[in-house]
C-alpha positions as CSV (number, residue, x, y, z in Angstrom):
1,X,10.4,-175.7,33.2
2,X,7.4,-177.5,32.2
3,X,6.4,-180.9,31.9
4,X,7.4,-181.4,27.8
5,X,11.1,-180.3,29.3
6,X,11.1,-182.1,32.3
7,X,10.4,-185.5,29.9
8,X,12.9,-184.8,27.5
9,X,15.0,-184.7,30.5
10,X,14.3,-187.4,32.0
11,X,14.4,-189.3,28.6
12,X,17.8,-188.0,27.6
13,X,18.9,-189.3,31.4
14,X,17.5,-192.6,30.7
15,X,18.9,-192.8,27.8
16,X,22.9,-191.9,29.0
17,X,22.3,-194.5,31.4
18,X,21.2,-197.1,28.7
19,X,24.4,-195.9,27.2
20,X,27.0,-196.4,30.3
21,X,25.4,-199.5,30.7
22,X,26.0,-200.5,27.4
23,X,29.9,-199.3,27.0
24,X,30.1,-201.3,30.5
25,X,29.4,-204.5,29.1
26,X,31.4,-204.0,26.2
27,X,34.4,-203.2,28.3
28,X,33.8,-206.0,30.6
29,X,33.3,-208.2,27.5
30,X,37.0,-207.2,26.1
31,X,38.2,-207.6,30.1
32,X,37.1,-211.5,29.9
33,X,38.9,-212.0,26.8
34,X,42.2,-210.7,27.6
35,X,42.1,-212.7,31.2
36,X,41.3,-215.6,28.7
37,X,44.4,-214.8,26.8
38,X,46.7,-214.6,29.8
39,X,45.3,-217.5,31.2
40,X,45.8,-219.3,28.0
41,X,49.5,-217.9,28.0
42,X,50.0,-218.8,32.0
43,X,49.3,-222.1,31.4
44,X,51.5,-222.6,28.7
45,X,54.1,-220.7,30.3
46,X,54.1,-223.4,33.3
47,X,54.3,-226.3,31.3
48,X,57.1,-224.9,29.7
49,X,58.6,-224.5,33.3
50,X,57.7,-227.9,34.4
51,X,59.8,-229.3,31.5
52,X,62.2,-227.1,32.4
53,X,62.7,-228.3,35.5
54,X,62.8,-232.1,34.7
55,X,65.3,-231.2,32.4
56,X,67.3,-229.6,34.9
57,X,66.3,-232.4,37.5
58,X,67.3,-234.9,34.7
59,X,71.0,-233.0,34.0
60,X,71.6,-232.7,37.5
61,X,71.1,-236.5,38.6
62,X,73.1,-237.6,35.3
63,X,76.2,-235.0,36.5
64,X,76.5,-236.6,40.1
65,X,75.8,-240.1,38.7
66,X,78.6,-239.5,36.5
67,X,81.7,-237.8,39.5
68,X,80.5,-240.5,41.0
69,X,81.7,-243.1,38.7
């Protein structure tokens, strides 16, 4: 092997690493935006729960206050 090899060797090395580095941060990149989404959707999904639950507090209080009666 001589030295023009051992470049172009080196250089296509280099340059699958650029390339792995590259497709990392894409993947990352489409990671963040899903978690984004499903944060999005988690928060939503506990409001909905919270007003769930002062419905159901809300029904609950109104049913004893009325057998009470």
């Amino acid at each position: 092997m001589d030295i023009g090899e051992l470049v172009q060797y080196l250089n296509r090395m280099s340059s699958s690493i650029s390339e792995m580095g590259d497709k990392t941060s894409v993947g990352l990149k489409d990671i963040n935006i899903r978690l984004s989404s499903l944060n999005n959707t988690l928060t939503l999904t506990n409001v909905l729960l919270i007003i769930l639950i002062i419905f159901f507090a809300i029904n609950t209080f109104l049913k004893w206050k009325n057998s009470k009666d």
